[in-house]
N, C-alpha and C positions, 0 to 999 in steps of 0.2 A: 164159808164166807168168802165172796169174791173179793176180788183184792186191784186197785185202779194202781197203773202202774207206768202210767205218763201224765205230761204236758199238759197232753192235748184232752186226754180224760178229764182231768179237773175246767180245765177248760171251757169243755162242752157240757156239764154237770152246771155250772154255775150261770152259762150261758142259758140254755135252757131256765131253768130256775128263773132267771131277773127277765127273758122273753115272757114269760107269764103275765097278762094283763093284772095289773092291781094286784099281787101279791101282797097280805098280809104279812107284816114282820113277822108272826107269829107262825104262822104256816112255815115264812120261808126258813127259818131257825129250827124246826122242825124236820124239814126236807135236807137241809144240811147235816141237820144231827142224823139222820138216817141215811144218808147217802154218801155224808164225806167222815163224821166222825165217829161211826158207829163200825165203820169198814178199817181194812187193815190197811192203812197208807203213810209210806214215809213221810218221813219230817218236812226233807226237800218239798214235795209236792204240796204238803201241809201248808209250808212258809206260801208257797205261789200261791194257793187258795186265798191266804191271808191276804198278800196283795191285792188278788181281784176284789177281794170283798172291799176292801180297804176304797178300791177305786170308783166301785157300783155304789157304795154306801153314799148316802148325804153326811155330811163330814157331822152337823148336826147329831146324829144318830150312831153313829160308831159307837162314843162308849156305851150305849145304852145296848147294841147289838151284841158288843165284846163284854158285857159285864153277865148279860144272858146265854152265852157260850159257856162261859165259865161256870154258870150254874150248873149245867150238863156234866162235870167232875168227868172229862174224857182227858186221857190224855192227847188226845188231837186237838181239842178243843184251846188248850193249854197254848200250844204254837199256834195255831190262826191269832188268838186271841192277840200272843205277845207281839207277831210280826203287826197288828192294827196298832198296838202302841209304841211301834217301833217309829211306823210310818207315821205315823202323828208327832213326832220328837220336837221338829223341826218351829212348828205351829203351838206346840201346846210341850213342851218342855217339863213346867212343873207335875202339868196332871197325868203326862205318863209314868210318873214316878208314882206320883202319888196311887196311881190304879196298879201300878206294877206291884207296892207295898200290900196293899189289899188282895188282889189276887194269890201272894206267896203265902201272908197270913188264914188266908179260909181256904187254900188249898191245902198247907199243913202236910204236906210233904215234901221229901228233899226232890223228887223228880219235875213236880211244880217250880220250886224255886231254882232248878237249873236251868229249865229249857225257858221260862219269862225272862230268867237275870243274865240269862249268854246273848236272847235277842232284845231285849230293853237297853239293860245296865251295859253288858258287856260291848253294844255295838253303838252305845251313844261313846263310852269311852275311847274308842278305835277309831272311830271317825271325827269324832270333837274331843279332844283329850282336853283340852285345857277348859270348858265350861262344865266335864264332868264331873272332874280331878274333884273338885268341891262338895261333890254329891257324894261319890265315896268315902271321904274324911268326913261326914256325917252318917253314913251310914256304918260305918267299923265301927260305932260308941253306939247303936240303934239297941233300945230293950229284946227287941225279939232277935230272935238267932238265926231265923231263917231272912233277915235283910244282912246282915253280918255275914253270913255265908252268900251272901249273891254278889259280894266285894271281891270273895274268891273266884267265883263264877265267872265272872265279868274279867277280871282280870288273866285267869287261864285263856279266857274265851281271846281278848284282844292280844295279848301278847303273842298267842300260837299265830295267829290275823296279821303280826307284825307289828302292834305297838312299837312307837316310834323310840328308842332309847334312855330318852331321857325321862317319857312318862315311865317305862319300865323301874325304874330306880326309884320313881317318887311312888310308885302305885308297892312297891318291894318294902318302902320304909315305912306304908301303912298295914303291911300284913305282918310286918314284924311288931305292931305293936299288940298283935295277936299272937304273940309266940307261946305264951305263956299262960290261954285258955285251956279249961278243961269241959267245956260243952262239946258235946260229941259232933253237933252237928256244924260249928263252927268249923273244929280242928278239920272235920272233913274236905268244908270249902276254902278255906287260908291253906290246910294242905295242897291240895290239887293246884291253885296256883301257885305257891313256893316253888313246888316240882316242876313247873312250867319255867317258871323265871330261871330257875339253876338249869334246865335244860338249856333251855336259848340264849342264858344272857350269865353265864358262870365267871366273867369277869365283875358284874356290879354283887355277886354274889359273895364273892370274895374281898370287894371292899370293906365288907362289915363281919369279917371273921371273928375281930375280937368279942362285938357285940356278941354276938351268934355262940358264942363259949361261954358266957355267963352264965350265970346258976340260976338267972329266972327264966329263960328257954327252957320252955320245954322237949321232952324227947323225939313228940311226934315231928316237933318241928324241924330239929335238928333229920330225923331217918328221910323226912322229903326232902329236904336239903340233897342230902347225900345219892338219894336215887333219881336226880334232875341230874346232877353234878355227872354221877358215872354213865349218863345216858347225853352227853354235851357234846365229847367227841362228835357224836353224829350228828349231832341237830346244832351245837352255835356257829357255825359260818355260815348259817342260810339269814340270820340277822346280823352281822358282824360289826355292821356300819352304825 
């Protein structure tokens, strides 16, 4: 199976494709699925694709585009998809959330809800920390577990991005109130960020040491604690400020 491995490849792939006189959505979703998501291509080039589409598409028909991607159960498909609801944030705020929730629940796997909730959740939070901050304190209480875990997601994702300090602290004081889950795939994604925040930011970590001793913390939480914490030395002076 060939494998596209620039730019300029996706580039002239999608070019081609939308020069076509009167292409069919259906055709073209087709030509895509055979030519960009069916082949081996990174993520990076993934995300660009996402953009072009994003920019060729009539803003009209996006999610109609990106909800028929996603029926395709590619994991290519999975990142175009979430970079058109990234690029829509701006415009349409609630219903990327809303299509980000759907997509993680009928995808139903944790690799689906990483790669939607690091380019959705995790880069509305990085970029606008304070109209998301709201969205994740709704979504940490969420019935299903794979929105729960995209809190993690999102939060690994921004913080490593540079989250700006003081959302680190308030995004720290919503995964602690996951300390004390026993869903697998929660602990997973509250893990992976904990261990992020104690890497980069092991003084607001250490603000809430007493909490963190208690007897309703759990263990998982407290071991990623500790392996962010001994991996600090190298990585908290790149955020310090």
């Amino acid at each position: 199976m060939p494998t596209i491995q620039s730019k300029k490849e996706i580039k002239k792939i999608l070019s081609d494709l939308f020069d076509s006189e009167e292409l069919e959505q259906k055709l073209l979703l087709e030509r895509i699925q055979s030519r960009l998501l069916s082949d081996k291509v990174k993520f990076p080039l993934l995300e660009l694709a996402g953009k072009e589409l994003h920019s060729k598409i009539p803003e009209e028909h996006q999610i109609d585009f990106a909800d028929q991607i996603i029926e395709y159960q590619s994991m290519g498909g999975n990142v175009v998809a979430a970079m058109i609801l990234q690029l829509r944030l701006e415009k349409h705020f609630e219903q990327s959330f809303e299509k980000m929730i759907e997509y993680m629940i009928s995808g139903n796997q944790w690799f689906v809800c990483d790669i939607i909730g690091e380019r959705v959740l995790g880069h509305s939070l990085l970029k606008n920390p304070e109209i998301t901050l709201p969205v994740l304190k709704n979504f940490i209480n969420h019935t299903n577990s794979w929105v729960v875990r995209s809190v993690g997601v999102a939060t690994h994702y921004a913080v490593k991005k540079g989250l700006g300090k003081k959302y680190v602290e308030e995004t720290f004081l919503l995964l602690l109130t996951k300390s004390n889950t026993k869903d697998f795939h929660t602990k997973k994604g509250i893990g992976w960020a904990v261990k992020t925040v104690s890497k980069f930011h092991p003084d607001i970590v250490q603000k809430f040491e007493i909490r963190l001793n208690e007897d309703d913390v759990q263990s998982y939480f407290r071991t990623k604690i500790k392996i962010g914490l001994d991996r600090s030395p190298k990585y908290a002076s790149k955020y310090s400020d």
